[in-house]
N, CA, C and O of each residue as an XYZ file, in Angstrom:
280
protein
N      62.097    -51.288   -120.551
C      61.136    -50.321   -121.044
C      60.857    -50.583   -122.512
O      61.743    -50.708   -123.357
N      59.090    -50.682   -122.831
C      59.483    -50.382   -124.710
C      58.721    -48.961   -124.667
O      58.549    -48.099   -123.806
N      58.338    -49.140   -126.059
C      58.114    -47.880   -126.576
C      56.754    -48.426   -126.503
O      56.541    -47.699   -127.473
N      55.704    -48.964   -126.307
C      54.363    -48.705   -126.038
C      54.139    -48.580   -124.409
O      53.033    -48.187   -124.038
N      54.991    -48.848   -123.567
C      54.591    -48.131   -122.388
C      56.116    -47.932   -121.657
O      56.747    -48.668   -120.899
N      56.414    -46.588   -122.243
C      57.965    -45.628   -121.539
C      57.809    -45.896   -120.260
O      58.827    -46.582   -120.172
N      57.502    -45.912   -119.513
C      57.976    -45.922   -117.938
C      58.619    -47.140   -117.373
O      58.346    -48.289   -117.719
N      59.776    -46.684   -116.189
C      60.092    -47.924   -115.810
C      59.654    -48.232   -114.474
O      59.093    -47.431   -113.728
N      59.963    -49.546   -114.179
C      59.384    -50.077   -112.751
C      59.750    -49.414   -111.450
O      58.896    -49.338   -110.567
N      60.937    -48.939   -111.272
C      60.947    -47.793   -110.322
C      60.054    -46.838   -110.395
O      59.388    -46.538   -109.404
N      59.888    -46.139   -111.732
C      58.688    -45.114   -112.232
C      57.046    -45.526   -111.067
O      56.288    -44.955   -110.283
N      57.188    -46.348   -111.444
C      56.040    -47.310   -111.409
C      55.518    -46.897   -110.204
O      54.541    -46.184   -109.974
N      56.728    -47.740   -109.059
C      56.663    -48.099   -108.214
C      56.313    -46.492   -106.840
O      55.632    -46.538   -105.815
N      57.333    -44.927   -107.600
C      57.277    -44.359   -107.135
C      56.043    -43.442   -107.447
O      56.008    -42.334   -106.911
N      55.063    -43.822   -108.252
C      53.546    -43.367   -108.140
C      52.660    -43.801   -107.594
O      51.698    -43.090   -107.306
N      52.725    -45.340   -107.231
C      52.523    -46.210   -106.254
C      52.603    -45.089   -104.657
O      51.787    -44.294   -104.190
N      53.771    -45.459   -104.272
C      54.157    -44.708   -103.197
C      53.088    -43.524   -102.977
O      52.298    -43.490   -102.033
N      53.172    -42.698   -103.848
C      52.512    -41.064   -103.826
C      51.342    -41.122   -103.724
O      50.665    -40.252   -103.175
N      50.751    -42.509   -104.408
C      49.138    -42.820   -104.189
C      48.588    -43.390   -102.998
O      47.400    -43.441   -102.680
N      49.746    -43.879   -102.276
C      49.440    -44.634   -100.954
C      49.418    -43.497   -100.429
O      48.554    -43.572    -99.556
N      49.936    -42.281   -100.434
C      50.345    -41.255    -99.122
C      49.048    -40.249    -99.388
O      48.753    -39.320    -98.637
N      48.260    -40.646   -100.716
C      47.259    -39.365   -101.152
C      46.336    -39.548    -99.443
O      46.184    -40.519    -98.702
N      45.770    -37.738    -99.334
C      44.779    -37.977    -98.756
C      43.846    -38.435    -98.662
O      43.199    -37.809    -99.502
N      42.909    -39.429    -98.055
C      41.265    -39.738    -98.337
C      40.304    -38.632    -98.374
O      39.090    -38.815    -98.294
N      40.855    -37.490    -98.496
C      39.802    -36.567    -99.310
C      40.177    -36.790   -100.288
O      39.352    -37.385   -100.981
N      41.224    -36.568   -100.811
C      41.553    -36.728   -102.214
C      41.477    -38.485   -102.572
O      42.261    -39.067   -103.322
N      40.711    -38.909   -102.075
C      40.334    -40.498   -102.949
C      41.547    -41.336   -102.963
O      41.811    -41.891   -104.029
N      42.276    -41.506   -102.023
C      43.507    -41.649   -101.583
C      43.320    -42.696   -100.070
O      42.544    -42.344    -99.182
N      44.024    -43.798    -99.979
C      44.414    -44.134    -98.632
C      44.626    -43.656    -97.605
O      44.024    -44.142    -96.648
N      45.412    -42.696    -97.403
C      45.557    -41.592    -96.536
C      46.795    -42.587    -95.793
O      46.438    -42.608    -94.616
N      47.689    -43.169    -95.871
C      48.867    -43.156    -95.888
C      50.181    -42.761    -95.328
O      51.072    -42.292    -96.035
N      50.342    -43.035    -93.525
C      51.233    -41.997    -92.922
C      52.284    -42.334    -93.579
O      52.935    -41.389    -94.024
N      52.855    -43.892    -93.892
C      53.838    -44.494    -94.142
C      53.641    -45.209    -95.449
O      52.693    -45.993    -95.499
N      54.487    -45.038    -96.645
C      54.478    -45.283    -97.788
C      56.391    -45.764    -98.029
O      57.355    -45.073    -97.701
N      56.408    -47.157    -98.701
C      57.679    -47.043    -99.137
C      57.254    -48.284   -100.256
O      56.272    -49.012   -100.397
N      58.306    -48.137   -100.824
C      58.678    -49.249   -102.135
C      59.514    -50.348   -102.179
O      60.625    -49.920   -101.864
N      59.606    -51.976   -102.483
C      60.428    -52.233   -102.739
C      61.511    -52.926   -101.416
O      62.535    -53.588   -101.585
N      61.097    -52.654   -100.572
C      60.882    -53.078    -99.180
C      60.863    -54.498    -99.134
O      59.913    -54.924    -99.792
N      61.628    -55.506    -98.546
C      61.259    -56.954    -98.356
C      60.469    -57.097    -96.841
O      60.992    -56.794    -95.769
N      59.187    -57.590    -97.001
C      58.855    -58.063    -96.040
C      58.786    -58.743    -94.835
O      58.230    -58.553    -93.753
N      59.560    -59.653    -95.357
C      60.130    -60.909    -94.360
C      59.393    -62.090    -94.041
O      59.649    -63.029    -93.287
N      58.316    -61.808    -94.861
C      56.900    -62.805    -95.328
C      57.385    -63.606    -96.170
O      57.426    -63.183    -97.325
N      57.783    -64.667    -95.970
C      58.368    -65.679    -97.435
C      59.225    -64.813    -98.712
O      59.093    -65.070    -99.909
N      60.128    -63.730    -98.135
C      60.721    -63.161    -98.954
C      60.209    -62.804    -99.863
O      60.786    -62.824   -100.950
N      59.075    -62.402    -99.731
C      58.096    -61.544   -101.057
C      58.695    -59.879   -100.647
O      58.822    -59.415    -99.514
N      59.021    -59.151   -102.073
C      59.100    -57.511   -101.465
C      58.139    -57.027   -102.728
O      58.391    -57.131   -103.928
N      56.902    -56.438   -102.060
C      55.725    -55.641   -102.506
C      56.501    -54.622   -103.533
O      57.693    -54.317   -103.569
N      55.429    -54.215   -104.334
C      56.168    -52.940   -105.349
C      56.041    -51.940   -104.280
O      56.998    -51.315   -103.823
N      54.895    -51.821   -103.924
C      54.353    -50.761   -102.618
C      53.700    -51.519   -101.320
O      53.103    -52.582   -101.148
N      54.128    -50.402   -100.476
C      53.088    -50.756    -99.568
C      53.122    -49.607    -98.095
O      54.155    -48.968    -97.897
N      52.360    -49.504    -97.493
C      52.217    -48.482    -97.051
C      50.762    -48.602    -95.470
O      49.928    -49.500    -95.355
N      50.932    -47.484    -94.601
C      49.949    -47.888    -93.115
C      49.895    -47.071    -93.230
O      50.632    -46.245    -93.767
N      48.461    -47.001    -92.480
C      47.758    -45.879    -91.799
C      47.716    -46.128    -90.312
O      48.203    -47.134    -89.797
N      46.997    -44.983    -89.521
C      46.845    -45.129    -87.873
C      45.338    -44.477    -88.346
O      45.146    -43.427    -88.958
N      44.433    -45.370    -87.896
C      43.136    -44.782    -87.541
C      42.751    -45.371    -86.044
O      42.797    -46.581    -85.822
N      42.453    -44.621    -85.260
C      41.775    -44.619    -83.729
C      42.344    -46.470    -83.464
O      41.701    -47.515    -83.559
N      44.149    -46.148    -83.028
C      45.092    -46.910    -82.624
C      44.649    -48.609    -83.247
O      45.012    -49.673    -82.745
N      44.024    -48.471    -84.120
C      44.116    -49.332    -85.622
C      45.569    -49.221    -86.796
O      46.153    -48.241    -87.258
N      45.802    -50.894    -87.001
C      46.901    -50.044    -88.132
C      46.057    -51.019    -89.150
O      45.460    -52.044    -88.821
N      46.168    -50.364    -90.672
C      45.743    -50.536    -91.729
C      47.150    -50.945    -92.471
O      48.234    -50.548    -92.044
N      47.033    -51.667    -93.467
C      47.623    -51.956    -94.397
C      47.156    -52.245    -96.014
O      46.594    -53.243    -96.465
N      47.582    -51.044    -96.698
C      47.496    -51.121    -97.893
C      48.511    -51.195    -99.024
O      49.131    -50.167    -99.299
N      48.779    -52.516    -99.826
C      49.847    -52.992   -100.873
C      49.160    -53.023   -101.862
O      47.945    -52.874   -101.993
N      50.557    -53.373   -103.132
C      49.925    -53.344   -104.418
C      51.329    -54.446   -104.975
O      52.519    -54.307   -104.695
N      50.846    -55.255   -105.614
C      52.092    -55.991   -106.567
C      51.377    -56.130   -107.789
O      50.278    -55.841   -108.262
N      52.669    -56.810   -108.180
C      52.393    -56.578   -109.942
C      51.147    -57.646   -110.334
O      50.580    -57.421   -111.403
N      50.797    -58.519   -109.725
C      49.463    -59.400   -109.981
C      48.542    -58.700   -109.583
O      47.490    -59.170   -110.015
N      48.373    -57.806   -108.975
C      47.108    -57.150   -108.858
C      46.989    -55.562   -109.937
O      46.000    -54.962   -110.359
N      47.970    -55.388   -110.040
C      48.227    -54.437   -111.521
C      47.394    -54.394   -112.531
O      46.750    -53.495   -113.072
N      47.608    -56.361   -112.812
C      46.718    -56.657   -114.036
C      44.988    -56.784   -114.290
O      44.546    -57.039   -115.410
């Protein structure tokens, strides 16, 4: 952590989470399933976030890592 941006990467990661689970009324993914930090099993990449939806027996997938941050 410095002192031009206090938060830490857990911080981070668990607003992440809360934003995956927002409703799509609220401008939000809509998000049944939200977790953090999670290894994939995809070339051992683990997402900061990532998180599914169920729309009409569709699954969605929405992530976020730190290269797309920037």
């Amino acid at each position: 952590m410095s002192d031009l941006f206090p938060m830490s990467h857990a911080g981070l990661c668990a607003i992440a989470v809360k934003w995956l689970k927002r409703d799509l009324s609220k401008k939000g993914p809509g998000c049944d399933v939200a977790v953090s930090e999670v290894k994939t099993g995809h070339n051992g990449e683990t997402p900061d976030a990532i998180g599914w939806r169920r729309k009409d027996d569709e699954r969605m997938t929405k992530g976020t890592d730190r290269s797309s941050l920037r």
